[in-house]
Every structure is written in structure tokens, then in C-alpha cells.
C-alpha positions in Angstrom: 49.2 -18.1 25.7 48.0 -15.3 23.7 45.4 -15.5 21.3 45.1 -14.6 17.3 44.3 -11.0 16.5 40.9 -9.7 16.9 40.3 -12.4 20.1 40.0 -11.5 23.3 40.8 -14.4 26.0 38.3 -15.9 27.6 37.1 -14.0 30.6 39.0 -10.7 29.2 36.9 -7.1 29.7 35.3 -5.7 26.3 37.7 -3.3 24.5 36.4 0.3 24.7 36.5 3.2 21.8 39.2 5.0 24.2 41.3 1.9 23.8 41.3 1.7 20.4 42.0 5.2 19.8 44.8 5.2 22.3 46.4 2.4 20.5 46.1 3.9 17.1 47.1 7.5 18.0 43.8 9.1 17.1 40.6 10.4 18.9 37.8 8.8 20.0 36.0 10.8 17.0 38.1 9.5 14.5 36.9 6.0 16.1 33.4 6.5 15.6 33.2 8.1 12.5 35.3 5.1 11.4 32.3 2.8 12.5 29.9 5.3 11.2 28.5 4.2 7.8 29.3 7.6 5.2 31.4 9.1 8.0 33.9 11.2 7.0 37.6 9.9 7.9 40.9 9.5 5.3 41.9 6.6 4.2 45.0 6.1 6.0 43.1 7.1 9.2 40.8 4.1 8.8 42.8 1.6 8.2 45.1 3.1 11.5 41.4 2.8 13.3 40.6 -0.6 11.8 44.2 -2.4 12.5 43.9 -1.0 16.2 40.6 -2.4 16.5 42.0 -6.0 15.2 44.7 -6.1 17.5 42.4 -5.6 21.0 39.1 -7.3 19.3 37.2 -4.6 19.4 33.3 -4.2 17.8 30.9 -1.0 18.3 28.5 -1.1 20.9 25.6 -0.6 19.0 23.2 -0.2 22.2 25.5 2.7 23.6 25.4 4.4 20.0 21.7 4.7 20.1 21.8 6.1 23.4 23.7 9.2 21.9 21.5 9.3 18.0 18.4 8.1 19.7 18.4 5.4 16.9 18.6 1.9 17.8 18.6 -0.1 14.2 16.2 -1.7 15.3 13.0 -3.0 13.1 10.1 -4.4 14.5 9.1 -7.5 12.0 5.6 -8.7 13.4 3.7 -11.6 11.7 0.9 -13.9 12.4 1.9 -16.8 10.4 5.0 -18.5 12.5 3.0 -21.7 12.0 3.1 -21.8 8.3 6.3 -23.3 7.0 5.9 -21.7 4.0 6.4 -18.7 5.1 9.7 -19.3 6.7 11.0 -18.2 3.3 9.7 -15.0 3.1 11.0 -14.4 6.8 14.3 -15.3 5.7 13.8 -12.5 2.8 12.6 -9.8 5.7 15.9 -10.2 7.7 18.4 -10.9 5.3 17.2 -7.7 3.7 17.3 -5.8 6.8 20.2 -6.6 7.5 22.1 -6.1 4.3 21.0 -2.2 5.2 22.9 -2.6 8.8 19.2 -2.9 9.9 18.0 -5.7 12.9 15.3 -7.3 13.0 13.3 -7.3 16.5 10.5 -10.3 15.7 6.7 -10.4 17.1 4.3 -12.9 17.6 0.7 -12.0 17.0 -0.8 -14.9 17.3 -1.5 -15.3 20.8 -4.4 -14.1 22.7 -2.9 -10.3 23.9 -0.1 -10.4 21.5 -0.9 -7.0 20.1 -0.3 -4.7 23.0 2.4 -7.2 24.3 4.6 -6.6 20.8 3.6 -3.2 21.0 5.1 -3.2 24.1 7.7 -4.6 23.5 8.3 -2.3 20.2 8.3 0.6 22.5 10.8 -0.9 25.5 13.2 -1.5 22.7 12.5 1.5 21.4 12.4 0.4 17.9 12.9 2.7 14.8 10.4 1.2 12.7 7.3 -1.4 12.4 7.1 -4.2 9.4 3.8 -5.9 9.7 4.4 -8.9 7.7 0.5 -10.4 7.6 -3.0 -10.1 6.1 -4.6 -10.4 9.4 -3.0 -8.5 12.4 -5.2 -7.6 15.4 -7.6 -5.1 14.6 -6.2 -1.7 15.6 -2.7 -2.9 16.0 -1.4 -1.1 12.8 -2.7 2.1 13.7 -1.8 2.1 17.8 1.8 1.7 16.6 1.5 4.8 13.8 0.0 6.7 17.0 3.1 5.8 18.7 5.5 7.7 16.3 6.8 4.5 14.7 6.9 4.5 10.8 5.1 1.4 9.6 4.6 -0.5 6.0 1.8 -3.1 6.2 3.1 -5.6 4.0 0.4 -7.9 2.6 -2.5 -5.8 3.6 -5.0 -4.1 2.3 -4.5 -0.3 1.3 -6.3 1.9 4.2 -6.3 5.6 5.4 -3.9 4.8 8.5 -1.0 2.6 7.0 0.6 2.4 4.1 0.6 -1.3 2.3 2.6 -3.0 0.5 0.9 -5.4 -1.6 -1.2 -6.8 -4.5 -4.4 -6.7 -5.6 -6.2 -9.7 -4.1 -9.5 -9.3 -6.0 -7.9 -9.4 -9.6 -6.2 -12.1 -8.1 -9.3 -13.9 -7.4 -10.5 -13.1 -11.4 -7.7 -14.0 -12.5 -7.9 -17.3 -10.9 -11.3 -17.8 -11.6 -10.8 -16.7 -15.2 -7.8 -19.9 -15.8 -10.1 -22.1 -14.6 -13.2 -20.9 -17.0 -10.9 -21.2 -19.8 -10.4 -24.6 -19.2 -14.1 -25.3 -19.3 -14.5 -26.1 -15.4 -18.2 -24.7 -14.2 -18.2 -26.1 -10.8 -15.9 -23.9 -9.0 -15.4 -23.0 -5.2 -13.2 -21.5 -2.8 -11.3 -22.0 0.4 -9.7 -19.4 2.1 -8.0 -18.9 5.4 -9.7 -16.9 8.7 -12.7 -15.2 7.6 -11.4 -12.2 8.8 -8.4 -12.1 7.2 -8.9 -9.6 4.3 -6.6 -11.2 1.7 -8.9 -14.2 2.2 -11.5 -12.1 1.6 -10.9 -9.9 -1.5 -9.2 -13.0 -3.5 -12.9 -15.0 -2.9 -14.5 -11.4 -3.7 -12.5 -11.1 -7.2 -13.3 -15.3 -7.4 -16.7 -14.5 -7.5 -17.0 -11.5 -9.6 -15.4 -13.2 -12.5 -17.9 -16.7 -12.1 -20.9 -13.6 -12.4 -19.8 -12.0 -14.9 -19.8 -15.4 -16.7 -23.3 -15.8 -15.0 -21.8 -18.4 -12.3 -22.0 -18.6 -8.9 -19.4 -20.7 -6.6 -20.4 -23.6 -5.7 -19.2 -22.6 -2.3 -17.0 -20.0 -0.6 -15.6 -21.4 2.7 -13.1 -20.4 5.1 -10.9 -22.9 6.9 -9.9 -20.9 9.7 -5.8 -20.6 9.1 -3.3 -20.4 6.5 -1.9 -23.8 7.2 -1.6 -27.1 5.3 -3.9 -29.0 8.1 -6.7 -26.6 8.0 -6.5 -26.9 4.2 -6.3 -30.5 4.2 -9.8 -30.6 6.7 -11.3 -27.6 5.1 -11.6 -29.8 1.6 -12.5 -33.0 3.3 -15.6 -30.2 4.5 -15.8 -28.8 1.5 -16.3 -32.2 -0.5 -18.5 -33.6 2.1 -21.3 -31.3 0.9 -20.1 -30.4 -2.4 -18.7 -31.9 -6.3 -16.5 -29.2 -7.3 -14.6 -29.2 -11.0 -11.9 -27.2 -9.0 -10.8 -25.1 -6.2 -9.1 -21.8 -5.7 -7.4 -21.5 -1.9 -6.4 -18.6 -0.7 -2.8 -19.6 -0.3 0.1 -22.2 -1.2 0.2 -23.7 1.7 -3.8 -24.2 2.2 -3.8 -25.2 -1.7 -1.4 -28.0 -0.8 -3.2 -29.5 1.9 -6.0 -29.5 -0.2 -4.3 -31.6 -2.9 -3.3 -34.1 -0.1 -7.2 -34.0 0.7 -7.7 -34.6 -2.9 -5.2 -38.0 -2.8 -6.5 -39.3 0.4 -10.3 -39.4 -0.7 -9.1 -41.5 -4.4 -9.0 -38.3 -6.6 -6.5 -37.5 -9.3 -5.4 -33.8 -9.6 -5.9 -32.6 -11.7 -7.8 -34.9 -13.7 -10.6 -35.1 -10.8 -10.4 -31.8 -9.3 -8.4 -28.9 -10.3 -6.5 -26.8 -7.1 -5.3 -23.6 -7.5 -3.5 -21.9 -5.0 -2.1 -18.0 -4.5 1.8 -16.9 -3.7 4.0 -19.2 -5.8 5.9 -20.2 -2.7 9.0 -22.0 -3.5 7.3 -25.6 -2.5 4.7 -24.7 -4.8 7.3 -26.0 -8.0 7.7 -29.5 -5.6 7.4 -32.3 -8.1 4.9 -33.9 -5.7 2.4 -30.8 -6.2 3.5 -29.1 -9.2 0.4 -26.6 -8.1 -1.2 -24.0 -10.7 -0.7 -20.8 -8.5 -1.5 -17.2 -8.6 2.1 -15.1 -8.3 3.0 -12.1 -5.8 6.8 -11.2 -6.5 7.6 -12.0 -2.5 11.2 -10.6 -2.8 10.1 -7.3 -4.7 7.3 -6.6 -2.0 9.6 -6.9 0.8 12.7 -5.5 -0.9 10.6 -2.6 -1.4 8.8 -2.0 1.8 12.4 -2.3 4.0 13.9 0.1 1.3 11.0 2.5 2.0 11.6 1.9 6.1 15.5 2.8 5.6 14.3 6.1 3.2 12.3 7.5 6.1 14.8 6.4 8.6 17.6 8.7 7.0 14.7 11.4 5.8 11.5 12.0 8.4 10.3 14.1 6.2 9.9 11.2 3.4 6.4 10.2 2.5 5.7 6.3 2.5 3.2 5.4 0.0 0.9 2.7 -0.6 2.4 0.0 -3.3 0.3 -2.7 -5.6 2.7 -5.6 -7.4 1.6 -7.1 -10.4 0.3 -10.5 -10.0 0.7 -13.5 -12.6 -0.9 -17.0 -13.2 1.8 -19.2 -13.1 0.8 -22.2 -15.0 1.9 -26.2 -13.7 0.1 -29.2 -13.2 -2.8 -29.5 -10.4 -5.4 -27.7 -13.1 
């Protein structure tokens, strides 16, 4: 029994390129410049190509194709933050992205003890075309061992340095502005939670938090770091954090820390935001939950990464194109937990 066009039976040998262009009369040029995006072939020799390649099932092997450009489509996307549910969205952002530009993504895991030179590895086996670092906090060093490899990289979420080029926000006028909606609501008892202490977005959002509380002659109450972006550590880290303290309101360094913390907030009796005010940073899409309806600090996710993979596929078809950093424009988005 024969199966519907563009099928091969079960058990049937891959169609090959010299298959397809015996069957449509043509050479096995005319094939791959048929498959080749902005290749130049008539009209009426595509469709000849394409109907051929129907009939015996055929698709391009990518993997051979690189073998001859020395380009695989391939983009490493390496992250710290597989834990965070949140950030499935913006994942789902990096690789629908990448490959609406015929890109692929090839996915890291820095998390682990060693998982620096093992994704660098593994960038360099697969012989990737490009790095996205999608975190605040890779290893130290990582960024810059895979620039010394001859891979073009965009640090997305970082913070601006000589080696990289970021794509980003500010994170200290992030913490101001923060700081500043929660002055103007006449809250002096402020404090912050953030996520590692070495994770630099952590960092510069409590340094800009506590620049604006001085220039209003304030000092935080407190300025702790819960060790993760991650809705337990934010839950424990206020359970910490009001264990010693009375705070009017706190700024977390994330969505995901700032709804733990509001979870913190309902398990210990107290109203949010009539209590304790929680802000959080991102604007994640769980952020507008009707359970949290969280006060957030905004980074235009789908810009930033729309950006930095449209930069990636610049340099890809132009080596010669410079990749610069990039700051976003941040906003206070204003709901209920404040």
C-alpha cells in the first residue's frame, strides 16, 4: 500500500538531493539553491524542485549543509535559571524567535557544579555559530572563554563590560525607581531581597534601592540576598528577613522572588499591601495573576531578546558587523501589592 505524498514508508531509506533532481529534471544546484533561503532559482524551477521533493518526501539535511558552508544554524542559548518557572516564558521567546530566523537553538545548563566548560564544550563539539547567555549570573569567565573561542556572543541580562556586549536595562535606576514609588507613598521602612549575592542584577537593583532612600536621607532597613531567583528562596528569605526586621515594604529583585515573598507575607497573618508593601522587578506574565496582582518594575522581555537574536543573525550574514551594548527602558508598572 503506498503512502500520501511527502511520506516515506516505514523502514524506507532517506531521499537524497540526487533523487530529487533526477525526478524533477534539474541539477542538484538547482536543488539546493531551492532550499537555500535568497537563492537564486525561477519560479517555475521551484515549484518543479518543490513537487519532486513532495512526491519522494524529501527535507534538507541540514547537518551535511554545514559541512560544505561551515555554518551549522546552530545557537547556543545558555541560562542559569531552568528552575524558575517564570522564566519558561522568556525561553519560549528565545527559541520561537530563533527559529522564526531558520535559527536552532542548542540549550545549556549552567547551573551545575562544572557546567561552564562542559556547555562550552559542548558549544564547540557542535560547532555552534553563536552564544546567547540568557542570565545575570553565569560562571565567572564563561562569557569571555567563549568570545576567545571565535563565537559571537550577546549577554542578555547582564551587565555592560569590556568583553561582551549586553543586552539589558539599567538595574540601578531600576532600584530608584522602585525605591522612589514606594517613598511616594509615604512608606520609610524599606528593605530589599535579592537573589545570589553574586549575581549582578541583584546587585545594582539593591545599589540604585539604596541611593534613592539616601538621597531622601534613608537607609534600608536591610539589604539581604536569598541565594536564588526562585519562589522558595523568596518565600524563606522574607520569613528571615521579618524575623529580625518590621519593614513598611519590600523591593525583590525579581517576580518570581517578589511572589514568594507575598506568600511569606499571607502565611505570617499579613495583608499586602495594607501590612507590607512587595514590589518585584520583570513584569512576568504571572505577575498580573489575580492572586498577586504585584507592583513590578518593567524590562520589555520580548524587545530585549528580539533584539539580541536579531543582532546574532546580523553578524551571522556580516562578520564584519559590530554588536553593541543595548539599555531598554524600564517602567513602574503599577497594581495592587503596594
Amino acid at each position: 500500500m503506498s503512502g500520501r505524498p511527502g511520506q516515506r514508508p516505514p523502514g524506507a531509506e532517506r531521499a537524497t538531493a540526487q533523487q530529487v533532481a533526477q525526478a524533477a529534471g534539474v541539477s542538484i544546484s538547482a536543488v539546493s539553491r531551492t532550499f537555500t533561503k535568497d537563492a537564486s532559482v525561477s519560479p517555475r524551477m521551484r515549484a518543479r524542485v518543490l513537487a519532486a521533493a513532495e512526491a519522494l518526501g524529501y527535507r534538507p539535511n541540514r547537518l551535511a549543509r554545514g559541512l560544505m558552508t561551515g555554518r551549522t544554524e546552530l545557537v547556543g542559548l545558555v541560562s542559569t535559571h531552568f528552575a524558575n518557572p517564570a522564566f519558561m516564558d522568556v525561553f519560549d521567546l528565545f527559541t520561537r524567535e530563533l527559529q522564526r530566523r531558520g535559527l536552532r537553538p542548542l540549550i545549556a545548563n549552567l547551573s551545575e557544579d562544572g557546567g561552564a566548560d562542559s556547555a562550552l564544550d559542548m558549544m564547540l563539539q557542535y560547532s555552534v555559530d553563536a552564544v546567547l547567555i540568557a542570565t545575570s549570573a553565569p560562571p565567572e569567565g564563561f562569557a569571555e572563554s567563549c568570545a576567545q573561542a571565535g563565537l559571537p556572543v550577546v549577554h542578555v541580562f547582564g551587565r555592560p563590560g569590556p568583553a561582551v556586549p549586553a543586552v539589558t536595562v539599567d538595574n540601578v535606576a531600576g532600584g530608584r525607581l522602585a525605591a522612589g514609588a514606594m517613598l511616594a507613598h509615604g512608606l520609610t521602612r524599606l528593605a530589599f531581597l535579592g537573589g545570589a549575592a553574586t549575581d549582578s542584577s541583584s546587585i545594582d537593583r539593591a545599589a540604585g534601592f539604596t541611593q534613592r532612600l539616601s538621597a531622601a536621607g534613608l537607609q534600608p532597613l536591610a539589604v539581604a540576598f536569598a541565594g536564588d531567583y526562585s519562589h522558595e528562596h523568596g518565600r524563606s528569605g522574607l520569613h528571615a528577613l521579618l524575623d529580625r526586621h518590621r519593614p513598611q515594604a519590600v523591593f525583590c529583585g525579581d517576580d518570581i522572588l517578589a511572589l514568594g515573598a507575598v506568600d511569606a507575607c499571607r502565611e505570617r497573618g499579613l495583608a499586602v499591601p495594607k501590612d507590607i508593601g512587595i514590589v518585584g522587578f520583570d513584569d512576568m506574565p504571572l505577575a498580573a495573576w489575580p492572586g498577586y496582582r504585584l507592583t513590578t518594575i518593567r524590562q520589555p522581555m520580548a524587545e530585549m531578546v528580539r533584539h539580541a537574536i536579531g543582532e546574532i543573525a546580523t553578524r551571522l550574514a556580516d562578520p564584519g558587523h559590530p554588536i553593541e551594548d543595548r539599555l531598554f527602558d524600564i517602567a513602574l508598572v503599577e497594581r495592587d501589592s503596594l
